[in-house]
N, C-alpha and C positions, 0 to 999 in steps of 0.2 A: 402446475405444468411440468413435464418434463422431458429434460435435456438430449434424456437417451432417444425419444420419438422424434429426434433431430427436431422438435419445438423452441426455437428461442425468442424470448420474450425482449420487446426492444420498445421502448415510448418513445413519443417525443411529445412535447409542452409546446403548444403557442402561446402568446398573450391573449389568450381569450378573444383571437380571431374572431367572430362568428360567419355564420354561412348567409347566403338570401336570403331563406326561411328563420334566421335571426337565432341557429343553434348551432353549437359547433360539430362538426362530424367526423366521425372514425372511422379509418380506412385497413384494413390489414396490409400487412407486412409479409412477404413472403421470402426466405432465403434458405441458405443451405442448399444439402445434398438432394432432400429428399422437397424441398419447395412446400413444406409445410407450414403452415401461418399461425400467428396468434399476437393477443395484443394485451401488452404489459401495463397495464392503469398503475400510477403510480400511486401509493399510498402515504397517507400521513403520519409520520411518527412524531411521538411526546420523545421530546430530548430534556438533558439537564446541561444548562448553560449556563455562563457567568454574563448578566444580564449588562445590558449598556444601554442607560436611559435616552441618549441624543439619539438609536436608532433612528431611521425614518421606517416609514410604517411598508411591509411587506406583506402582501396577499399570502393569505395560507394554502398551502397546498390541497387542502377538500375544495379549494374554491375557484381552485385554475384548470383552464378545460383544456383537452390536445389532441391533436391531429399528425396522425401517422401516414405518412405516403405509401401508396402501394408500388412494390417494384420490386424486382429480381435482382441478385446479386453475384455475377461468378465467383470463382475462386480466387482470382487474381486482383478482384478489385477492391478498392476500399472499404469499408465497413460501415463509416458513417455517414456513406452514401444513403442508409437508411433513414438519418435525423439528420436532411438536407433542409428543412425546413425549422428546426429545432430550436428553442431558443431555451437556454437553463431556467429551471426554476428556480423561481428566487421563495427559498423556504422559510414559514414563519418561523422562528427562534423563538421557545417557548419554555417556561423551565416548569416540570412537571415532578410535585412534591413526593410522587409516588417511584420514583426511577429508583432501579437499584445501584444508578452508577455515580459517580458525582465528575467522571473526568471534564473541564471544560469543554464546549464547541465554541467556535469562534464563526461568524460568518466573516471569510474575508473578502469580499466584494469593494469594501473598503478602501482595501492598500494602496488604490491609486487616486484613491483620493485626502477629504481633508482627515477622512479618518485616520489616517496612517499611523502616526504618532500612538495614538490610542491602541488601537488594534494589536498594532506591536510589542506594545507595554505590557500589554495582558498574556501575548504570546510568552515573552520574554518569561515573564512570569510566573506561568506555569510550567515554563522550561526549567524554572530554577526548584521548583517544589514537588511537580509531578512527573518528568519529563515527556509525557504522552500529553495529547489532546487529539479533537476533531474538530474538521474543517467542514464549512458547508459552503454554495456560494462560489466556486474555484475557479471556474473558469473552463474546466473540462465536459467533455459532452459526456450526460449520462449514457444515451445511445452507446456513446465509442467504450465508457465504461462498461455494460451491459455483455458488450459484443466480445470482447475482452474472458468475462465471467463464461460466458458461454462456450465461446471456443477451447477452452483452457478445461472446460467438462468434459467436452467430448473427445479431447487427446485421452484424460484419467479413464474414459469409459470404451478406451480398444483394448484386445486381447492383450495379457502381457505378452506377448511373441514380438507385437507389434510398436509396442514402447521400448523392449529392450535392445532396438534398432537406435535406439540413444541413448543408451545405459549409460551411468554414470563413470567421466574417468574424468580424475580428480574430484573436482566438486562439480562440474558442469553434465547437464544432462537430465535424466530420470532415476530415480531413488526408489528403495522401498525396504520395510526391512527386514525382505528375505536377502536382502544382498548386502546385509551389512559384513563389513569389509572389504565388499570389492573394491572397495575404489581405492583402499591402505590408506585412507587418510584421518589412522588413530581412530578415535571414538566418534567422531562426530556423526557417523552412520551407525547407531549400534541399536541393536534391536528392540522393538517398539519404536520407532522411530515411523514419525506418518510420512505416508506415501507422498513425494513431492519432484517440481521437475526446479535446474537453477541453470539458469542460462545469461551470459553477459550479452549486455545490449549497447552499451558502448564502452568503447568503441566498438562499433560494428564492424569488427574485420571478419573475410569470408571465413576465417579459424574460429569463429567464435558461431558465423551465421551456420555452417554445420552439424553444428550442435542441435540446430532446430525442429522440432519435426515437422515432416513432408504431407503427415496426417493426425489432424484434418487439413484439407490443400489452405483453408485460410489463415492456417494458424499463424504463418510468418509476418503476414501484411497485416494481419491487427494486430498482434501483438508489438510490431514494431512502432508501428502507427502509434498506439497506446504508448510504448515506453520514450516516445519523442516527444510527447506533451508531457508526459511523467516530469521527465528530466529538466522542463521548463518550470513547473511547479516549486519543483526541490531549489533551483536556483530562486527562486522567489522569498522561497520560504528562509531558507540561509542568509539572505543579503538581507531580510530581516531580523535577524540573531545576532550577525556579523555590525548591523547600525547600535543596536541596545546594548554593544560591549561597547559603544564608541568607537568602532573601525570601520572603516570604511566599508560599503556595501559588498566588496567581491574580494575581501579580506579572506574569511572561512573559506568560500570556494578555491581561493589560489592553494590557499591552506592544504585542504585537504586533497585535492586531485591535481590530474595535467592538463594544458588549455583543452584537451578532448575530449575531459570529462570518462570518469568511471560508474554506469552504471547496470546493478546487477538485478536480476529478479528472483524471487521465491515463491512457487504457487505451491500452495500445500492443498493435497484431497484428504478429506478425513471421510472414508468409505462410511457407508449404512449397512450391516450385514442384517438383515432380516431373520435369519437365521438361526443367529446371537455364535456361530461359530466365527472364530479368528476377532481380530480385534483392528481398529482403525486407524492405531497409533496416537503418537501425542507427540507435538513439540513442547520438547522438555523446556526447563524454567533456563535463562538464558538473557543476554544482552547482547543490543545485535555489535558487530565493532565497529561499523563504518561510519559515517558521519551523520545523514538523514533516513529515518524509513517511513515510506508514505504505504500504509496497508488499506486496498483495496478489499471488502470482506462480503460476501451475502449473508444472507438476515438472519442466519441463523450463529446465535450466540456461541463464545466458547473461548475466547482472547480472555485473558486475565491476567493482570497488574498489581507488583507487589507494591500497596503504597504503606509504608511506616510497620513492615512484620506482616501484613495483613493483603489477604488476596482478595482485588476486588474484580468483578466483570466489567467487561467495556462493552457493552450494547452496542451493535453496530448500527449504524444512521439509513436509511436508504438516501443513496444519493451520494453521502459525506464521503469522507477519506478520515483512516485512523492515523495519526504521522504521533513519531518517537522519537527522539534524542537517541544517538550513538553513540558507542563510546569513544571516537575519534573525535567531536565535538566536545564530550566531556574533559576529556585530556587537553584539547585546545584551549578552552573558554576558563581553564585551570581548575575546575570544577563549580563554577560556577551554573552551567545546563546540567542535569543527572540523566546519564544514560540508564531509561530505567530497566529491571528486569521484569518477565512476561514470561509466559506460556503459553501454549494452544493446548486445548482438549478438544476431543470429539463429542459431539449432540449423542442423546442416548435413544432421539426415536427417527433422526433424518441426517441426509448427509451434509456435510458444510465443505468450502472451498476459502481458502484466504489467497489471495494474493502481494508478495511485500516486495514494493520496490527499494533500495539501496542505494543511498548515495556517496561515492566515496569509500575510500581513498586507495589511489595510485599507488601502486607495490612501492614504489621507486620515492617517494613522499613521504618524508622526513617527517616524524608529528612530536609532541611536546606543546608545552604551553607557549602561548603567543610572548614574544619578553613586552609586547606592550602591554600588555596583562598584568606583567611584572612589578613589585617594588616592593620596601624594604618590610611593607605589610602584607603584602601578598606574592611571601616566596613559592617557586615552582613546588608544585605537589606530585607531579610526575614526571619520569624520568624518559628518555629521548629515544625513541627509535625506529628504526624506517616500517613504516605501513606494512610492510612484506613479511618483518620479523615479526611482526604484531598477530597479523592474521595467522602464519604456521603456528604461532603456542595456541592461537584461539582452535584453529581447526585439530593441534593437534590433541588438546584436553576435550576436546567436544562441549557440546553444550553443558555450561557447568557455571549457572548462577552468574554471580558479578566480580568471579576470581580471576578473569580476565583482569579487571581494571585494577585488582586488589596486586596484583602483579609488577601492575606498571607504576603504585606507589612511592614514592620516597620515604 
C-alpha cells in the first residue's frame, strides 16, 4: 500500500469478538484528504527475546481476529478515533533461532503487576550490557502509533517549496542535506545527512507549536496526541531504571529535566530513488545525549548497533517500540546504563521512516553522577555540567560516535 495515494493503513484488534453468524468481521476505514480506504491486517513476527518461564500463556497474533470501524475523520480531530473500538494485542513472545539480531524484547504488560520486580531486573540488565532493547505489550494504541507513521509520510512526500515553510533554524524544523549549514549549527547538518524533521513537543509553548507544519492539516493533532502518550511511557520506563539503582521512582526524571518535562522528536525519511540518482542519506554512527529514546520504526530494516566493535541490526517489531539509553542517564547512573551508539542506513530496494522520541534534559539541569551513586568504591567518572553546555559541544561536533561522553570523562 501506499502513502502517496493518501492510503493509510490503520487495524484495530478485538478479542476475538465474534459476529451472529459466529465470525468476526471487517469493516474499512476511511480518512484523509482524499477518503480512501484500506485495511491494515496485522502480521506476525518471530522476534528474539530473553525468555521468562512464569509468563502466562498469550494468544499469538495469527490467531487473534479484528474489526475496524468505518468512519470519517476531519482534520481537526483525533486520530484514534479510528481504533475506538481497539484493544492492544497482546503478542506471543517467541524466541526464533533464526533472527539476525539478538537485542532483548521485553513484553511489559507486567510492570503493574507481580511481575514488576522481574521485568525490571531484566530491563536493568540489559541497560547495563546493551543499552538498547524492545518493548512489546506498552500500553499504546497501535492505531495512534500507525496514524503517527503515516502522517509523518505525507509531510516527507510535499514539494520541497512546501517543507521549507519550516526550514530548519537552529535544530527545530525540517532538514535535509542540501541545506547543510543553514542552520550554523557546526556539523551536525553536513552533507549526506538524511532528510528529517525535529520539533519540541514539551513543553508545548506556542514558540515551539510553530514550528509545526500546517500540512498535512492533521499533522499537529496526532502527532501531539502521539507525543503525550510518548512522554507517559518514558516516565514509565525511567521510574524503572531510577528503582534498580535503589532511588527512588522519580529520582532520574527530577534528575534529568523540569517538573514540565523536556520532550523532543526525530522523524527521519530515508527516500527510495528509483532511479538510483541522489542518495537518501544516513544517520551517521552517534549517541543520542538526552536521557531516554523510545524509536518508533516501520518494517523496513536499517537501525544498527555497535555491541562490543561489531555492528549489529535491530529488526524492527511490528507493533513494538525500539528504546535506548542516553547519555544523560549514562553520566547520571555513573555508568552504570551505557548510552549505546547506532546508526540509521537507508533500504537499497524501499523507503524507510524512523521516528525517535527524546527524553530529557532541561538546558538549565545540572547533570553528573547522582552522589547517591557515590562511595569510596565508586568514585564520580564524570565531570559536571549544565545540560545546555552539554548539548552545544554535542551539536557542535555533530554526530561523532561516543566522543561526546568521552569528553565528559574524568
Amino acid at each position: 500500500m501506499n502513502v502517496r495515494a493518501s492510503i493509510s493503513l490503520v487495524h484495530s484488534i478485538s478479542s476475538q469478538a465474534p459476529t451472529n453468524n459466529g465470525t468476526t468481521s471487517f469493516k474499512q476505514v476511511a480518512w484523509g484528504k482524499s477518503g480512501a480506504s484500506a485495511l491494515y491486517r496485522h502480521s506476525r513476527a518471530s522476534i528474539a527475546v530473553i525468555s521468562r518461564s512464569n509468563l502466562p500463556h498469550i494468544d499469538p497474533l495469527s490467531k487473534l481476529r479484528g474489526k475496524i470501524s468505518k468512519m470519517k475523520l476531519s482534520a481537526g480531530e483525533s486520530q484514534t478515533k479510528i481504533c475506538a473500538d481497539h484493544r492492544e494485542a497482546r503478542a506471543e513472545v517467541i524466541a526464533d533461532k533464526h533472527a539476525d539480531t539478538k537485542v532483548p524484547v521485553f513484553d511489559i504488560s507486567g510492570l503493574e503487576g507481580a511481575e514488576r520486580k522481574l521485568i525490571s531486573q531484566q530491563i536493568a540488565d540489559t541497560s547495563e550490557s546493551w543499552g538498547i532493547f524492545q518493548i512489546v505489550n506498552h500500553g499504546i494504541d497501535p492505531c495512534l502509533m500507525q496514524a503517527a507513521k503515516d502522517v509523518s509520510k505525507e509531510f516527507f512526500y510535499l514539494p520541497d517549496e512546501e517543507k521549507m515553510k519550516i526550514k530548519v533554524v537552529g535544530i527545530e524544523g525540517w532538514n535535509h542535506s542540501k541545506l547543510a549549514g543553514v542552520s550554523g549549527e557546526g556539523k551536525l547538518y553536513k552533507p549526506g545527512t538524511v532528510e528529517h524533521l525535529y520539533l519540541v513537543q514539551s513543553p508545548d509553548t506556542q514558540e515551539h507549536l510553530e514550528r509545526y507544519p500546517r500540512n498535512p492539516p492533521a499533522y499537529r493533532t496526532t502527532i501531539l496526541e502521539y507525543a503525550k502518550k510518548l512522554k507517559v511511557l518514558h516516565e514509565k520506563l525511567i521510574a524503572v531504571l531510577s528503582e534498580m539503582l535503589g532511588l527512588k521512582p522519580d529520582a532520574l526524571t527530577l534528575a534529568i529535566t523540569t517538573p514540565v518535562g523536556n520532550v523532543t522528536m526525530r522523524t527521519n525519511f530515508y527516500a527510495f530513488n528509483a532511479d538510483g540518482k541522489g542518495s537518501p542519506g544516513v544517520c551517521h554512527a552517534h549517541t543520542d545525549p538526552g536521557g531516554l529514546t523510545i524509536l518508533l520504526a516501520d518494517d523496513v530494516p536499517g537501525l544498527e548497533v555497535n555491541k562490543d566493535g561489531r555492528w549489529v541490526p535491530v529488526n524492527p517489531i511490528p507493533g513494538a517500540f525500539i528504546v535506548n539509553i542516553g547519555d544523560v542517564l549514562e553520566i547520571l547512573s555513573n555508568g552504570r546504563y551505557k548510552s549505546v551508539e547506532h546508526r540509521g542506513l537507508p533500504s537499497q530496494t524501499e523507503e524507510r521512516l524512523t521516528m525517535a522520541s527524546f527524553y530529557g534534559g532541561s538546558h538549565e539541569v545540572i547533570i553528573g553522577p547522582l552522589p547517591e551513586l557515590l562511595d569510596e568504591k565508586h568514585p564520580p567518572r564524570y565531570r559536571t555540567c549544565s545540560f545546555g553546555d552539554y548539548i552545544a559541544d554535542f551539536v557542535k561536533a555533530g554526530l561523532d560516535g561516543k566522543n561526546g561522553l568521552e569528553r565528559m570523562k574524568l
